[in-house]
C-alpha positions in Angstrom: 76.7 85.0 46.5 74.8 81.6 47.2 72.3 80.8 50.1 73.2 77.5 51.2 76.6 75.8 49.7 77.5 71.6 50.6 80.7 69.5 50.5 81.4 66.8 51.7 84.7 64.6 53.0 85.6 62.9 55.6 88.1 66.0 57.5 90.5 63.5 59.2 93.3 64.3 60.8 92.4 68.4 59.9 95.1 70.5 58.1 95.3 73.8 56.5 94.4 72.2 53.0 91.0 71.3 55.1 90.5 74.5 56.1 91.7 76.4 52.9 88.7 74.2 50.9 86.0 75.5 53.7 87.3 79.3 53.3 86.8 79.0 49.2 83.7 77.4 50.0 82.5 79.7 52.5 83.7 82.7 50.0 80.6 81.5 47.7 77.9 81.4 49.6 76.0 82.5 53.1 76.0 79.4 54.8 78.1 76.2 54.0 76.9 72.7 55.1 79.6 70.3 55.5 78.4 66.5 55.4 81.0 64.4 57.0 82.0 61.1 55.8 80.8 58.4 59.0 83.8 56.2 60.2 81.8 53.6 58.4 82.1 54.9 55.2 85.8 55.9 56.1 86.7 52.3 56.1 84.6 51.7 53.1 86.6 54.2 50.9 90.0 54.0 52.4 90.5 53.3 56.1 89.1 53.6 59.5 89.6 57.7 60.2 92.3 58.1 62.9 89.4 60.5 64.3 85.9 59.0 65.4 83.1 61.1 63.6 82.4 62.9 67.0 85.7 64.0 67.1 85.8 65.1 63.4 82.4 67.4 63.7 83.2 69.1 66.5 86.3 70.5 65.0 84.4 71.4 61.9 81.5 72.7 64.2 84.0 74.8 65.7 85.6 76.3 62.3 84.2 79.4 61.7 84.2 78.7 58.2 80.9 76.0 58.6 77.8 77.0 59.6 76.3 73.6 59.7 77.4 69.8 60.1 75.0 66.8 59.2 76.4 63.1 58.9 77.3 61.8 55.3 77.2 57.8 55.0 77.1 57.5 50.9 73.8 58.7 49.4 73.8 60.4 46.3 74.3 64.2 45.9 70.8 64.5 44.7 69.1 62.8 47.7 71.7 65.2 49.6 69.9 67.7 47.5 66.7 66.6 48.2 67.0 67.4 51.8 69.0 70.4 52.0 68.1 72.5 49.3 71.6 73.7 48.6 72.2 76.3 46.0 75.9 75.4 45.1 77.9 72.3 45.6 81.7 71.9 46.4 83.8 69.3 45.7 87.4 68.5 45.1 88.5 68.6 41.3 89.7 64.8 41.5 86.0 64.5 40.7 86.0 66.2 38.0 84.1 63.3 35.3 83.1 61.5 38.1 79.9 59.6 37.6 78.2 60.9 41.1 79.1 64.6 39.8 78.1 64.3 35.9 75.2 63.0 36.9 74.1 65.3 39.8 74.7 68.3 37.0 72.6 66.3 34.8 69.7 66.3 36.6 70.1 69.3 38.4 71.0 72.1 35.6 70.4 74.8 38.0 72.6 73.9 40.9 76.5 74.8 40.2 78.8 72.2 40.9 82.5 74.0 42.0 85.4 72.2 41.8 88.8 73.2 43.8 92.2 72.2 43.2 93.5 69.6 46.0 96.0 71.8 48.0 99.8 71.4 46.9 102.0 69.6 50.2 99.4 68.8 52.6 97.3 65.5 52.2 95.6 63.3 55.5 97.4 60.1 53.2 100.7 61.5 53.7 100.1 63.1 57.4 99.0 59.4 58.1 102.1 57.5 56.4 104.4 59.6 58.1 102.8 59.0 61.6 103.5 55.1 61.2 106.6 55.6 59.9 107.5 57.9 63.3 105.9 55.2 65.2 108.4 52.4 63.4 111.4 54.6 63.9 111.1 55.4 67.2 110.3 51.8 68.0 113.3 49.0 68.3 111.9 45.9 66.9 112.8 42.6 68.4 111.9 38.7 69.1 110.1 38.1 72.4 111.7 34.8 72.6 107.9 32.9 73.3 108.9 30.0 70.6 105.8 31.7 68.9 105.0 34.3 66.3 105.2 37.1 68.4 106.7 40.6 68.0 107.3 43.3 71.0 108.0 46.9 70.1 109.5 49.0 72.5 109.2 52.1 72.5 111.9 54.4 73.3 110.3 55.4 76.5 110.1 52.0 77.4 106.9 51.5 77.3 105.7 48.2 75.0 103.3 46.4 73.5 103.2 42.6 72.1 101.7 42.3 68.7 100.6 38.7 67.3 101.2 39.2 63.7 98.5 37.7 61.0 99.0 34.6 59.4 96.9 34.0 56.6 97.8 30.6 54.8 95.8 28.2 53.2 95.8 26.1 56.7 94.3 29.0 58.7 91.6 29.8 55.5 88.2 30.1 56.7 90.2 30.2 60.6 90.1 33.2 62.7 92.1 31.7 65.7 95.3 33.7 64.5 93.8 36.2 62.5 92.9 39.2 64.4 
């Protein structure tokens, strides 16, 4: 068994294929760090998380798989390395020939590098596709009649909110007045 085992991701919208990664990971080693991807990073790598950061750690502060949670906004594994001193790293095996992961075994011949099968059925993507998809469903789309570009969903229990859709045309390029 290991002293100190990392991973990192970003732990968004948390499902069992989140926690079945931390209980391998935890399996290897005494305690498991968990850097967590910042919102900003989130939206550099795929989109804004539907959880704020806060939000995100304290569930994984609260999993009794993690013993430890410290912020992850891009550096390389082997500054992560530097200043934590793991003794095993964990990462899904969509990695596997990844540059940042070659590399970090590379350098670091003495530091194991696990990867884990993604879990089979579960994916934050997919949770996240189907909650729009609920949310257009259950929403009846029409005109608000404004002579403008608007669009007013309402919701099925009547609540509803006005949306200004984006125009991007060659007339509005370098114009933010209807882009928001």
């Amino acid at each position: 068994m290991f002293e100190i085992g990392y991973t990192t991701g970003t732990f968004d919208l948390v499902h069992s294929g989140h926690y079945e990664l931390l209980k391998k990971c935890k399996s290897f080693c005494k305690l498991l760090i968990v850097g967590l991807v910042t919102d900003e990073l989130g939206i550099k790598q795929k989109r804004r998380p539907v959880m704020s950061f806060q939000h995100r750690k304290t569930i994984l502060e609260n999993s009794k798989y993690v013993d430890h949670v410290v912020n992850f906004s891009g550096c390389s594994k082997e500054e992560d390395y530097r200043k934590l001193k793991f003794n095993v790293l964990f990462i899904s095996d969509e990695y596997i020939n990844s540059p940042e992961y070659t590399g970090f075994e590379e350098q670091f011949t003495n530091v194991p590098v696990y990867y884990f099968p993604r879990s089979i059925g579960v994916s934050t993507s997919e949770i996240y596709k189907n909650m729009i998809k609920d949310v257009i469903m259950d929403s009846d789309v029409y005109t608000s009649g404004t002579g403008q570009d608007l669009i007013a969903y309402k919701y099925k229990n009547n609540r509803s909110t006005i949306v200004k859709t984006i125009n991007i045309a060659d007339r509005e390029f370098n114009n933010t007045r209807n882009n928001f």
